[in-house]
N, CA, C and O atoms as a DFTB+ gen file, in Angstrom:
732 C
 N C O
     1  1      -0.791     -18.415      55.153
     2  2      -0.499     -18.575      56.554
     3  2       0.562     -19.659      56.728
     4  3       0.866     -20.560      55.946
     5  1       1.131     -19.321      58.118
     6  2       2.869     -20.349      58.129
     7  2       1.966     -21.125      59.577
     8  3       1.345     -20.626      60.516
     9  1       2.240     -22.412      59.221
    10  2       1.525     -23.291      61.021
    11  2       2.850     -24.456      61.235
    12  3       3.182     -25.154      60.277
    13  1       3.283     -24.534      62.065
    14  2       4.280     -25.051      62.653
    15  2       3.488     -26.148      63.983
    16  3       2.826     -25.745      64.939
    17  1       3.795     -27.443      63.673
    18  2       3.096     -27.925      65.095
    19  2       4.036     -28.713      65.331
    20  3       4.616     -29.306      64.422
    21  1       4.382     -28.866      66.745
    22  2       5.199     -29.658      67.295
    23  2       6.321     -29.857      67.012
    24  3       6.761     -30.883      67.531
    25  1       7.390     -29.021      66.060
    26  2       8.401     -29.097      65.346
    27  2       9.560     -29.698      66.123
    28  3      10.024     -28.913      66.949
    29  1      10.075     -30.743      66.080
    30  2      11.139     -30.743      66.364
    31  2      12.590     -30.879      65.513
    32  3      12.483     -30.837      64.287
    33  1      13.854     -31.028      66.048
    34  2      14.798     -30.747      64.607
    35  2      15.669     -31.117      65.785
    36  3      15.741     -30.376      66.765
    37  1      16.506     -32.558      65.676
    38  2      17.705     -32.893      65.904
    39  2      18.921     -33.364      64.990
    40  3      18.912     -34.030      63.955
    41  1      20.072     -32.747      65.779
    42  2      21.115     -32.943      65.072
    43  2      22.492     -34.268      65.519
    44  3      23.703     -34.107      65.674
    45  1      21.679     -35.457      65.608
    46  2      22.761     -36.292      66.389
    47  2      21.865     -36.676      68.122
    48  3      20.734     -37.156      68.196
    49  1      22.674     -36.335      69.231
    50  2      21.880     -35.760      70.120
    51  2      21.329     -34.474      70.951
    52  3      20.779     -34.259      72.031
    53  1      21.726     -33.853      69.990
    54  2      21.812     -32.120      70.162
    55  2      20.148     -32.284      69.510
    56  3      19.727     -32.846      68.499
    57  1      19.476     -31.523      70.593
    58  2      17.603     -31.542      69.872
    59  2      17.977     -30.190      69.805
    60  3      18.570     -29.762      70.795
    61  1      17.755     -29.351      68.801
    62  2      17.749     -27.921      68.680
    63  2      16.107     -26.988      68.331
    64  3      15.930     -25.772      68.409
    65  1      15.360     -27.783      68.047
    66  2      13.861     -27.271      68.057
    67  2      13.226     -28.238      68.697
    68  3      13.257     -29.403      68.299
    69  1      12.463     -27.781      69.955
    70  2      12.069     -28.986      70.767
    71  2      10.040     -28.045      70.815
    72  3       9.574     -26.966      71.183
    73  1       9.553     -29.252      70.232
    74  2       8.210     -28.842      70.048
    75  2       7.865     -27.359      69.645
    76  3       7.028     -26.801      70.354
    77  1       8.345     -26.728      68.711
    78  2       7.729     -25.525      68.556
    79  2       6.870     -25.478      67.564
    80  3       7.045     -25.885      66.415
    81  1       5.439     -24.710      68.259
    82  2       4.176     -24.030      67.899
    83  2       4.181     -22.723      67.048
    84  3       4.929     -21.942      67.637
    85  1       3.796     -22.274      66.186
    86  2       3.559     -21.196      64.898
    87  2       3.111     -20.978      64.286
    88  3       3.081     -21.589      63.218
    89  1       2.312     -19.729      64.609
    90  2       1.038     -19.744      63.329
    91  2       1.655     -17.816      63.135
    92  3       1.834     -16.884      63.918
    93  1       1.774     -17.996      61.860
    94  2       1.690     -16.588      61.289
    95  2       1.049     -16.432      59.931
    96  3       1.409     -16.836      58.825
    97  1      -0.159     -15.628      60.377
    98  2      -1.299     -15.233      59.616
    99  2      -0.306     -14.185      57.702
   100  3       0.513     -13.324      57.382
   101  1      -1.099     -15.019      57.244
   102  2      -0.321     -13.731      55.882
   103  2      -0.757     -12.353      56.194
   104  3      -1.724     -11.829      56.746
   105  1       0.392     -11.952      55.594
   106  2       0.356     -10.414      55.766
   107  2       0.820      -9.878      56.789
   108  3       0.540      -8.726      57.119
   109  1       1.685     -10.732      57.506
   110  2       2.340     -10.433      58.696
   111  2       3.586      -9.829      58.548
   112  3       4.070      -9.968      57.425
   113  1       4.374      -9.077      59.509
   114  2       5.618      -9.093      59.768
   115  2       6.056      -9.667      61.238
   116  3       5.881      -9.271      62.391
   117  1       6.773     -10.902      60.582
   118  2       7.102     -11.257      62.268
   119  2       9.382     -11.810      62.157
   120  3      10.033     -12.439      61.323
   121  1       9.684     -11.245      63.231
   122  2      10.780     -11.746      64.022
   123  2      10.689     -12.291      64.718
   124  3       9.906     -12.399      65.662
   125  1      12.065     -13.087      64.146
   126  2      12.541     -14.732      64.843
   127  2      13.618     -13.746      65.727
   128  3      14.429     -12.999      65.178
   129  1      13.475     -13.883      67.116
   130  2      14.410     -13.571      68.011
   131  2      15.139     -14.589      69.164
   132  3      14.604     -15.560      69.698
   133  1      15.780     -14.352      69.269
   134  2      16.543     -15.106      70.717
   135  2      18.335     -15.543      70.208
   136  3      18.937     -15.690      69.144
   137  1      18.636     -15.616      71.572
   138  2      20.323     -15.726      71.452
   139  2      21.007     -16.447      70.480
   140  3      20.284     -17.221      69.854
   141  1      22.601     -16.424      70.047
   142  2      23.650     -17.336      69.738
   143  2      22.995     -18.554      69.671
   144  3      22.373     -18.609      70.732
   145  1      22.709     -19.855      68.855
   146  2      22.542     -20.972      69.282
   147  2      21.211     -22.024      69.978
   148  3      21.216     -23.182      70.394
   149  1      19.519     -20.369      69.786
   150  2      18.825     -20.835      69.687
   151  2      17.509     -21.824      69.264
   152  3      16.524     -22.327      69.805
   153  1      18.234     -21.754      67.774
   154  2      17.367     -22.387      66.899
   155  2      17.179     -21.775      65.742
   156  3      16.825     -22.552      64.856
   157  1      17.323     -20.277      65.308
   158  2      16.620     -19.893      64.559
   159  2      17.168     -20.109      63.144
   160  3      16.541     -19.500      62.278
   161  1      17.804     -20.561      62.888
   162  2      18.460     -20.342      61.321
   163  2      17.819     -21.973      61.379
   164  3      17.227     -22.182      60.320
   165  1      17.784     -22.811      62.022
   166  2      17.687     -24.290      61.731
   167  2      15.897     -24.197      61.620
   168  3      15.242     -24.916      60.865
   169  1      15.290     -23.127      62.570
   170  2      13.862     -23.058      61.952
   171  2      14.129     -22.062      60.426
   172  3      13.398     -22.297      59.464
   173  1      14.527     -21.662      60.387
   174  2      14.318     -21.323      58.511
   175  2      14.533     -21.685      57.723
   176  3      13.842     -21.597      56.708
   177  1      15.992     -22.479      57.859
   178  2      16.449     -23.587      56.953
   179  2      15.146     -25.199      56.828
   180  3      15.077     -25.896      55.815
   181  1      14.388     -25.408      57.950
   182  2      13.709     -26.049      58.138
   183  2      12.039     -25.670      56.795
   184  3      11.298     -26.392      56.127
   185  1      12.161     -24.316      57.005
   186  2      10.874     -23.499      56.635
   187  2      10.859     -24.338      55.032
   188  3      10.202     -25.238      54.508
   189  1      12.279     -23.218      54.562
   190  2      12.981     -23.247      53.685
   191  2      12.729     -24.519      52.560
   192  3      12.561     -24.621      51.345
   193  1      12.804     -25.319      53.619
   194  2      12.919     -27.239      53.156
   195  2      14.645     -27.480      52.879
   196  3      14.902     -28.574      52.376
   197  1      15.565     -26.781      53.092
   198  2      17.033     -27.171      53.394
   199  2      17.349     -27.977      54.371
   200  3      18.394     -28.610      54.217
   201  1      16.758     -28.139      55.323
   202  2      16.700     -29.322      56.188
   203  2      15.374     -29.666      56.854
   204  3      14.473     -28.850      57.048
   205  1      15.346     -30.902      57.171
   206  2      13.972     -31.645      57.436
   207  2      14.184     -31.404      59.065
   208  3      15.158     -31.057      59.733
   209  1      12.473     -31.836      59.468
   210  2      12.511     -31.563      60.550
   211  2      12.253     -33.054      61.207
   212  3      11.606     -33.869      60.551
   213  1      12.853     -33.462      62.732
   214  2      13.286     -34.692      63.064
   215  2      11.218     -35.498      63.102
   216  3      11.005     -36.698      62.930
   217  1      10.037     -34.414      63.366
   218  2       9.106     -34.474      63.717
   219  2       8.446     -33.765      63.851
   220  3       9.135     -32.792      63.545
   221  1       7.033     -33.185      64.229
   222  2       6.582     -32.071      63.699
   223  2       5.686     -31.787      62.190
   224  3       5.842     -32.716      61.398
   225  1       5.021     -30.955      61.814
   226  2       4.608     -30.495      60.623
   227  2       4.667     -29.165      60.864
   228  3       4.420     -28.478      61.855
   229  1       5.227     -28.823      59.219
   230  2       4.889     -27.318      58.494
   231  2       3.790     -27.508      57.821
   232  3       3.465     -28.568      57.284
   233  1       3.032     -26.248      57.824
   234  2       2.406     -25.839      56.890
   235  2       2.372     -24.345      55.824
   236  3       2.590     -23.247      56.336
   237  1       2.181     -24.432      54.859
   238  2       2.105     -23.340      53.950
   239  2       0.738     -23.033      53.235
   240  3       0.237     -23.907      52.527
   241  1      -0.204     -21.176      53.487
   242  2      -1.022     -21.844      52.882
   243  2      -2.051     -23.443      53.087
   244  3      -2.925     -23.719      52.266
   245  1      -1.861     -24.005      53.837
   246  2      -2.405     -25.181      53.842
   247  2      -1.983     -25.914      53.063
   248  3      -2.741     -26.744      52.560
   249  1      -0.815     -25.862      52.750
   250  2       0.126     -27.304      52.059
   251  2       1.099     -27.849      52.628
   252  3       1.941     -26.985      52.873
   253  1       1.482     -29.065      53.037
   254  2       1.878     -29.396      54.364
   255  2       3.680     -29.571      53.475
   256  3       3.879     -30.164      52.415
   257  1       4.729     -28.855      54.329
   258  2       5.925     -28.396      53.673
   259  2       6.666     -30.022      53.640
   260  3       6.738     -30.660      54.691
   261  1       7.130     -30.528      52.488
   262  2       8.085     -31.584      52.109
   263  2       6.905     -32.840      50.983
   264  3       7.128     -33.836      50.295
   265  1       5.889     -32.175      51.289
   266  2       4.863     -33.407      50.211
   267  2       5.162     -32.867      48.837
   268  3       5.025     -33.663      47.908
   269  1       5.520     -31.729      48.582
   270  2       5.957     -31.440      47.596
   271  2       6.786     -29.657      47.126
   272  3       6.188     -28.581      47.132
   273  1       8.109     -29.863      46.805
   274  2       8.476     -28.818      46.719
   275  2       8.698     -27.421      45.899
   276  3       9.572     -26.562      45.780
   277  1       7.320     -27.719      45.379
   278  2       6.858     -26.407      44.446
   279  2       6.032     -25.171      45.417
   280  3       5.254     -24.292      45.046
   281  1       6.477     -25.456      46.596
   282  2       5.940     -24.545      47.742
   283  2       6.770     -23.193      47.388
   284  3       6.508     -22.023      47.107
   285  1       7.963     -24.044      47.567
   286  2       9.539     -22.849      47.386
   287  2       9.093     -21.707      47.074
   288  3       9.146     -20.599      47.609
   289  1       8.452     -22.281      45.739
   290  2       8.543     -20.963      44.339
   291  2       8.164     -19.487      44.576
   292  3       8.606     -18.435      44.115
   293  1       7.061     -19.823      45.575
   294  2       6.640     -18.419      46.494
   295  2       7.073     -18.253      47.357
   296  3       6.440     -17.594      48.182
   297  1       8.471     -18.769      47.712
   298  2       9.425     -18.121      49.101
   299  2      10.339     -17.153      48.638
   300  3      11.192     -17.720      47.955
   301  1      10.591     -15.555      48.738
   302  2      11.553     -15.035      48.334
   303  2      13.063     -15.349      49.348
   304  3      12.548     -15.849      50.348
   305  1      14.342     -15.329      49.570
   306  2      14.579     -15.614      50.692
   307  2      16.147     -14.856      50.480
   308  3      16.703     -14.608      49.410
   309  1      16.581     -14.618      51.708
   310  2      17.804     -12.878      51.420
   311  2      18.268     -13.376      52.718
   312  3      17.692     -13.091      53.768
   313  1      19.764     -14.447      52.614
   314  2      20.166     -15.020      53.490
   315  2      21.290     -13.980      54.106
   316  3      21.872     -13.340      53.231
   317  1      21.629     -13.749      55.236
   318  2      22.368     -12.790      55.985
   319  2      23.646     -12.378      54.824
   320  3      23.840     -11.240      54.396
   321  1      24.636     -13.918      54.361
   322  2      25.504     -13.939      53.190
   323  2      25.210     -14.682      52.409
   324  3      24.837     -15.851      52.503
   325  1      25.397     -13.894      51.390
   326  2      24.873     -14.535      49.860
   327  2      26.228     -14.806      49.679
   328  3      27.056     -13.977      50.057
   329  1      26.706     -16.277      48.941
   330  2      27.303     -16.370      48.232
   331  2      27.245     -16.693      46.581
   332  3      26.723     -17.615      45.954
   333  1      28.025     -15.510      46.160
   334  2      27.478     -15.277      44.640
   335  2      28.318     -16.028      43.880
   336  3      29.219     -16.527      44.554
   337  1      28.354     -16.312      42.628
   338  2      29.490     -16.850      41.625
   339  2      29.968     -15.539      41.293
   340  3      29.375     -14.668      40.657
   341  1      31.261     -15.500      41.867
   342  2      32.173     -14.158      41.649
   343  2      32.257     -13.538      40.553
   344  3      32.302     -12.322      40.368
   345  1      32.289     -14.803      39.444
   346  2      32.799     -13.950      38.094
   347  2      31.611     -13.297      37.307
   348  3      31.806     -12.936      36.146
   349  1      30.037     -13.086      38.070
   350  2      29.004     -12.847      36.835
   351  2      28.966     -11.350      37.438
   352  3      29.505     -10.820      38.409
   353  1      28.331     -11.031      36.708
   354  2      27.743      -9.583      37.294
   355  2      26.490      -9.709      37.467
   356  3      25.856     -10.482      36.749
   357  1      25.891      -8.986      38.443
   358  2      24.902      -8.668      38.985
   359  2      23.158      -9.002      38.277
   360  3      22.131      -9.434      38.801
   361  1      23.465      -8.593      36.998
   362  2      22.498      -8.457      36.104
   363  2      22.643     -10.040      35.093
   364  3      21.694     -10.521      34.473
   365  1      24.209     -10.706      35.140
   366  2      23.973     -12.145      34.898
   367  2      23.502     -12.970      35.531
   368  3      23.136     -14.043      35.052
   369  1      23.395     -12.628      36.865
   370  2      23.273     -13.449      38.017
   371  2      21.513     -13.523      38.039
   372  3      20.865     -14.570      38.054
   373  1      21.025     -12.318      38.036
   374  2      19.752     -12.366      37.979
   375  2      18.943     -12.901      36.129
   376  3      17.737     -12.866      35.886
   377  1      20.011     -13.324      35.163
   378  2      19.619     -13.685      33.977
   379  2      19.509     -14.986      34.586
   380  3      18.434     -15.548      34.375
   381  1      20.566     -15.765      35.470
   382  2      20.784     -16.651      35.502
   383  2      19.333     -17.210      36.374
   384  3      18.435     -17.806      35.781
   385  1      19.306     -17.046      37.174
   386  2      18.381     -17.351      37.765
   387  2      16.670     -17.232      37.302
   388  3      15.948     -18.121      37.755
   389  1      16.217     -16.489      36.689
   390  2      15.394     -16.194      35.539
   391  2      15.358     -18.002      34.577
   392  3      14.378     -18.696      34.308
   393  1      16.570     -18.206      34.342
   394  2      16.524     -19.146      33.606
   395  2      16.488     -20.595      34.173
   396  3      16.036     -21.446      33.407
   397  1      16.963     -21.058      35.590
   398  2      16.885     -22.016      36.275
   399  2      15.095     -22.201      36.598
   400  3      14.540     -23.285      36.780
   401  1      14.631     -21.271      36.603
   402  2      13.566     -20.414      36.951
   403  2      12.308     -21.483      35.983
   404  3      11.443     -22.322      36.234
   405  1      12.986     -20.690      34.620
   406  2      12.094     -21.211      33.632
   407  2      10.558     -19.997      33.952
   408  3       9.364     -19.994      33.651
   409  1      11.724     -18.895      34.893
   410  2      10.614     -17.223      34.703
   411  2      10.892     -16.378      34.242
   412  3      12.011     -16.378      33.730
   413  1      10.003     -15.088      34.137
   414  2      10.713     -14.099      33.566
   415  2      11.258     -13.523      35.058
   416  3      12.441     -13.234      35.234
   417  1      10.366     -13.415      35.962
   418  2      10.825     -12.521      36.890
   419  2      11.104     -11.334      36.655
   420  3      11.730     -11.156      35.610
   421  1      10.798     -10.210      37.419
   422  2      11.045      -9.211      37.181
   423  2      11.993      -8.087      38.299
   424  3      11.948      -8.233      39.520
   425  1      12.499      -7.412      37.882
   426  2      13.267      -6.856      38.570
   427  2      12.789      -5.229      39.011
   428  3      12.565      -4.488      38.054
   429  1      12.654      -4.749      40.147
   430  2      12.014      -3.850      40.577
   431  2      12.992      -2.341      40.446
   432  3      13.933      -1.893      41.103
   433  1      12.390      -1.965      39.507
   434  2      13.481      -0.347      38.661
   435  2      13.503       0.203      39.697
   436  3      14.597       0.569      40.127
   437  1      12.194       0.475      40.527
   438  2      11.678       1.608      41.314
   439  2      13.276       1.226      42.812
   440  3      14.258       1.931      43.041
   441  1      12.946       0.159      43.347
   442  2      13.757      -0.337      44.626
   443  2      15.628      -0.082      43.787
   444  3      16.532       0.502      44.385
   445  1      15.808      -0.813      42.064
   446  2      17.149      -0.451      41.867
   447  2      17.535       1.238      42.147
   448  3      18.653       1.628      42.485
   449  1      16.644       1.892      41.980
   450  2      16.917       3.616      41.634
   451  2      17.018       3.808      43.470
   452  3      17.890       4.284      44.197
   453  1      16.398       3.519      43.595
   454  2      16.416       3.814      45.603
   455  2      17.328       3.314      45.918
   456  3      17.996       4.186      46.472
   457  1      18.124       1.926      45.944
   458  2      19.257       1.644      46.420
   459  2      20.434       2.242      45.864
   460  3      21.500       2.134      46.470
   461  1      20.376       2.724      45.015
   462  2      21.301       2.979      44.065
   463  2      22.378       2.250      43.712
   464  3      23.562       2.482      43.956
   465  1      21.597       0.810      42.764
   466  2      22.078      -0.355      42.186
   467  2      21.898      -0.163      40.219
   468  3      22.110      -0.930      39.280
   469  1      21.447       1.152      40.321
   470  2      21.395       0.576      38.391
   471  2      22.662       0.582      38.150
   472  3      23.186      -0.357      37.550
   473  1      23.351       1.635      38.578
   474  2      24.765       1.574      37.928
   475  2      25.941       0.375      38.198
   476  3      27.071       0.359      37.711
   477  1      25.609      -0.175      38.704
   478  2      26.294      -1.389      39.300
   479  2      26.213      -2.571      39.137
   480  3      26.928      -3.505      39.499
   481  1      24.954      -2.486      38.355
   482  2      24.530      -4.372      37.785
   483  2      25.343      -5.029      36.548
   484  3      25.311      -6.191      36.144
   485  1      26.057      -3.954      36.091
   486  2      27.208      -4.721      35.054
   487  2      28.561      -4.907      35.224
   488  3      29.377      -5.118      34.327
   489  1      28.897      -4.770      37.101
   490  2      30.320      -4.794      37.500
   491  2      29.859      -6.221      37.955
   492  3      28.825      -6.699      38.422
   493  1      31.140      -6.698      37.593
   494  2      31.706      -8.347      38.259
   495  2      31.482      -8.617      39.770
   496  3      32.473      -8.403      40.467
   497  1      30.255      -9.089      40.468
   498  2      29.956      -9.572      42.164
   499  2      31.757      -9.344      42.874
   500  3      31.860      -8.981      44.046
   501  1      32.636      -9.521      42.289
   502  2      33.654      -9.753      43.561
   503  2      34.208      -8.408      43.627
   504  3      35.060      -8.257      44.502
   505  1      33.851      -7.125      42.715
   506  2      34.561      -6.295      43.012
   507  2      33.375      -5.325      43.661
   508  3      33.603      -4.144      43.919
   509  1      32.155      -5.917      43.882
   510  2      31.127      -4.729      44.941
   511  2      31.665      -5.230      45.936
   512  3      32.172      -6.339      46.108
   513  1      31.471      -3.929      46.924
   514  2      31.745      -3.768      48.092
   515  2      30.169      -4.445      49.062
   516  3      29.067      -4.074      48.660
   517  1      30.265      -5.481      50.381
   518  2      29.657      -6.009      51.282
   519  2      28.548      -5.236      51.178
   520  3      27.663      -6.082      51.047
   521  1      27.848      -3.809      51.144
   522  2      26.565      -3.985      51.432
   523  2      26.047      -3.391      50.027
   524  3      24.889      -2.998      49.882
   525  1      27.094      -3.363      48.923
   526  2      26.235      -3.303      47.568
   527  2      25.555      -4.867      46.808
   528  3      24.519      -5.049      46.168
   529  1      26.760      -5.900      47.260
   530  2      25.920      -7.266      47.860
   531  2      24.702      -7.564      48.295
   532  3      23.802      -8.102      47.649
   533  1      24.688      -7.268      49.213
   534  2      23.394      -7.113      49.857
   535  2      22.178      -6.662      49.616
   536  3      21.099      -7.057      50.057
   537  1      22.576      -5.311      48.462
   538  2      21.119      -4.627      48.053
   539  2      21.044      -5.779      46.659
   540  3      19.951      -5.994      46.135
   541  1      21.957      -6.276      46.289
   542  2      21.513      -7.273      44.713
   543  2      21.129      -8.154      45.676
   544  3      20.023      -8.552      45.312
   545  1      21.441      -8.719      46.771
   546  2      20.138      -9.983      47.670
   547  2      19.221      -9.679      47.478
   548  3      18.378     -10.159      46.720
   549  1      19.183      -8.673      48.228
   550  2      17.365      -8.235      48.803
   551  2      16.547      -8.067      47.513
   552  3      15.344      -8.327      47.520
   553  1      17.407      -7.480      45.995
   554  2      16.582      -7.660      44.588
   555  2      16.371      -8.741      44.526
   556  3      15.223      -9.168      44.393
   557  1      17.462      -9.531      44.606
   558  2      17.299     -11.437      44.290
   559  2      16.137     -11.922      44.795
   560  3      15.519     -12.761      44.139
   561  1      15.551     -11.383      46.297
   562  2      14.741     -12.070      47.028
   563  2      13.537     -11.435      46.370
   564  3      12.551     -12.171      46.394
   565  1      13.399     -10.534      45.923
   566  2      12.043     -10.069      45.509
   567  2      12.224     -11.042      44.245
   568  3      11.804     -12.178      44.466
   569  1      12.567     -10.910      43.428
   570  2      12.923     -11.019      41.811
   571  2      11.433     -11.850      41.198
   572  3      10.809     -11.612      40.164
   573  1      11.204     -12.742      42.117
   574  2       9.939     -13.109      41.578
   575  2       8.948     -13.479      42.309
   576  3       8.458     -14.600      42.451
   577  1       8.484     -11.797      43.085
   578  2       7.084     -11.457      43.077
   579  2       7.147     -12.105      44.071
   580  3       5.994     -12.483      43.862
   581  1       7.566     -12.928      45.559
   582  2       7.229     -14.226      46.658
   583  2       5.557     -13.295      47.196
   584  3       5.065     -12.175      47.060
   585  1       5.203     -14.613      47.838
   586  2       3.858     -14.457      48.378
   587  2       4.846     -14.508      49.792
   588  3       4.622     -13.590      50.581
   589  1       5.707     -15.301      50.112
   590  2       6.826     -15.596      51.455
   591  2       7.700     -15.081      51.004
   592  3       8.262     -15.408      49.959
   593  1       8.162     -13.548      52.211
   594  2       9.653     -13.210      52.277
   595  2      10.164     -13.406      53.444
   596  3       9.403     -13.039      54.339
   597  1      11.634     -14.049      53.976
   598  2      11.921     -14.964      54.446
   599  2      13.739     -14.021      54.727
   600  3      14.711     -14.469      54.119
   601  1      13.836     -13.304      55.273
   602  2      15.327     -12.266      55.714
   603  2      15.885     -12.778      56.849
   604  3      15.214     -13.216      57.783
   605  1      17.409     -12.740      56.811
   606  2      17.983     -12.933      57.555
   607  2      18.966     -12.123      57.558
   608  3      19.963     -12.220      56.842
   609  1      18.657     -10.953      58.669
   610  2      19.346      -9.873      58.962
   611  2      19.402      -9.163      58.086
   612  3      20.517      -8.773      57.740
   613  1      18.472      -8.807      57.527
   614  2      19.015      -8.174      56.081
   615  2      19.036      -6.724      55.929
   616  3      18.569      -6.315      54.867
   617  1      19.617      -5.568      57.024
   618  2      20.243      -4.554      56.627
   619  2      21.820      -4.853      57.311
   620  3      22.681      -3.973      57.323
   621  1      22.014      -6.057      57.802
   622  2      23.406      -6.264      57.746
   623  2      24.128      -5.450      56.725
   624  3      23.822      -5.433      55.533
   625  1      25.104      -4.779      57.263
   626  2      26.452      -3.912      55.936
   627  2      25.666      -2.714      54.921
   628  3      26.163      -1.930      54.113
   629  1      23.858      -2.990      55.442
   630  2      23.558      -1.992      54.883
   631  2      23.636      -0.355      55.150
   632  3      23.401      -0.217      56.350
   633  1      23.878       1.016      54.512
   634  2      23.662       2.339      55.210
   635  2      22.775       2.404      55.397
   636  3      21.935       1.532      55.174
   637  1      22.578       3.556      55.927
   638  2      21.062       3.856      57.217
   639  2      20.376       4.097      56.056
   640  3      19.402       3.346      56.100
   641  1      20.340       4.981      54.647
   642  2      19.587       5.282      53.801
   643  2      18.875       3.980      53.074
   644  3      17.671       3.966      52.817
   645  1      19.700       2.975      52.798
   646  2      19.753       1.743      52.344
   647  2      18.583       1.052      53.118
   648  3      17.524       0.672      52.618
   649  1      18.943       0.962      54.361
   650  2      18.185       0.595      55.150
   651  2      16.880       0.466      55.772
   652  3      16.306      -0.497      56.279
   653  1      16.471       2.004      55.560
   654  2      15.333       2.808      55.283
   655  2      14.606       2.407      53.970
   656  3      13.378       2.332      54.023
   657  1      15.278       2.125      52.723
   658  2      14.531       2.000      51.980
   659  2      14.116       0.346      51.762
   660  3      13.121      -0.027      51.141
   661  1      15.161      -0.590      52.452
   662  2      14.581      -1.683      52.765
   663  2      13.135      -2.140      52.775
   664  3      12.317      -2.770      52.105
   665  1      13.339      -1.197      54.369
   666  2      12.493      -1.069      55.862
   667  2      11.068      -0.733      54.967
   668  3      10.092      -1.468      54.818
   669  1      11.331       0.807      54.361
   670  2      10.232       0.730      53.371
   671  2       9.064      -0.031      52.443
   672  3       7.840       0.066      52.357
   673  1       9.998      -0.764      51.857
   674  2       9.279      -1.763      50.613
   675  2       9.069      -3.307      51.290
   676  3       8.348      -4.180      50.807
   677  1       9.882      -3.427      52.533
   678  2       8.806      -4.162      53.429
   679  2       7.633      -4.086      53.929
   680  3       6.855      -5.039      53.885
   681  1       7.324      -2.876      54.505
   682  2       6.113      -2.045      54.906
   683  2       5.352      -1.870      53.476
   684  3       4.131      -1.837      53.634
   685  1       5.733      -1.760      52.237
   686  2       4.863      -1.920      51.202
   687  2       4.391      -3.418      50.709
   688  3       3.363      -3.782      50.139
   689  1       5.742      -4.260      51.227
   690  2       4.617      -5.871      50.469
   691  2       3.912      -5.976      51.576
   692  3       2.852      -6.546      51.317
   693  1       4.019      -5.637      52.918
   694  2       2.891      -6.285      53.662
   695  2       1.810      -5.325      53.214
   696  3       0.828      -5.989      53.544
   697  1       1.360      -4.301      52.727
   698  2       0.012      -3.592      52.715
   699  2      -0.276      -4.666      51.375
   700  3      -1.501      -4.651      51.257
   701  1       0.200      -5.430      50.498
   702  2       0.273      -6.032      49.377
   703  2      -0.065      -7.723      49.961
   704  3      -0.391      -8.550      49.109
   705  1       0.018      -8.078      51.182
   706  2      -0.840      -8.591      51.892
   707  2       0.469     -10.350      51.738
   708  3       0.085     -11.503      51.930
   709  1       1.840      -9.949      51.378
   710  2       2.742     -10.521      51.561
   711  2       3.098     -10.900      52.528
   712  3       3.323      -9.849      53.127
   713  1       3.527     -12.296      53.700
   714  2       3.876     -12.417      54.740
   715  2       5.799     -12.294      54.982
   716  3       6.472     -12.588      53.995
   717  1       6.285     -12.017      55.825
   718  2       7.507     -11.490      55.997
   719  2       7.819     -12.107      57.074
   720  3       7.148     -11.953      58.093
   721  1       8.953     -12.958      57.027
   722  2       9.326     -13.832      58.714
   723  2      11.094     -12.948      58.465
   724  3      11.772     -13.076      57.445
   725  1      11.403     -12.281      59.433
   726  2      12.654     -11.349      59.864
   727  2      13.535     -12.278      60.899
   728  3      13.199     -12.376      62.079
   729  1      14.484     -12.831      60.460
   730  2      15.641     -13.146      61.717
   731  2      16.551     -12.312      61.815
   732  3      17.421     -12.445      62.675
């Protein structure tokens, strides 16, 4: 479970999260909605632990977020743009990370064959095209197993088929009792 009390998050004198309340039960699917400039990327980046919050507590699970940051490890997270190191390919990128890791992580055959990413994990990141990007995110974000998946926009640049099969294997980690926060 995600509990949010009293959050606030200023930037200077710009308050951009002013007391917000949140409880999302695991196994949820929930969207972060509202306009241009409401808050929401600074509440995920907040979630995240990329930036602190001015006041307030997170919780994870019942572990209160910044006492210690081995929370992460079960956050999968599939930021609107990934920026990749251009020169690896797809399948280095995910070696690479495996190894920062100090996991095996695993990579989901079933979701590569549906996106139709096998053939593509040994071309160089700068020569896929924007939403073949995107489907090596959304692998990235699974890659190891999160108990927290954590999207931001993420059929951005995707096709409708693509999209669908997203949409899909979201609807499968939550029966898997995975929580899912959608901006």
């Amino acid at each position: 479970m995600i509990e949010l009390r009293e959050l606030k998050k200023q930037f200077g004198s710009n308050e951009v999260l002013r007391g917000v309340d949140l409880r999302v039960r695991r196994g949820r699917i929930t969207g972060i909605v509202g306009p241009n400039g409401a808050g929401k990327t600074t509440l995920i980046k907040t979630l995240l632990g990329l930036c602190h919050a001015s006041s307030g507590e997170i919780r994870i699970d019942g572990q209160r977020v910044g006492d210690d940051e081995q929370y992460r490890a079960r956050i999968g997270y599939m930021p609107q743009i990934a920026r990749f190191p251009e020169n690896l390919t797809a399948s280095e990128l995910f070696t690479m990370l495996r190894d920062l890791r100090g996991e095996a992580g695993s990579l989901d055959g079933e979701l590569l064959d549906r996106l139709g990413l096998a053939d593509q994990l040994d071309k160089p990141l700068r020569v896929l095209s924007g939403g073949t990007r995107q489907k090596v995110n959304a692998c990235m974000a699974l890659l190891f197993d999160p108990d927290l998946l954590i999207l931001d926009e993420p059929t951005a640049g995707l096709d409708p088929l693509s999209s669908a099969v997203l949409k899909d294997r979201i609807l499968a980690l939550r029966a898997r009792d995975v929580t899912v926060i959608v901006q």
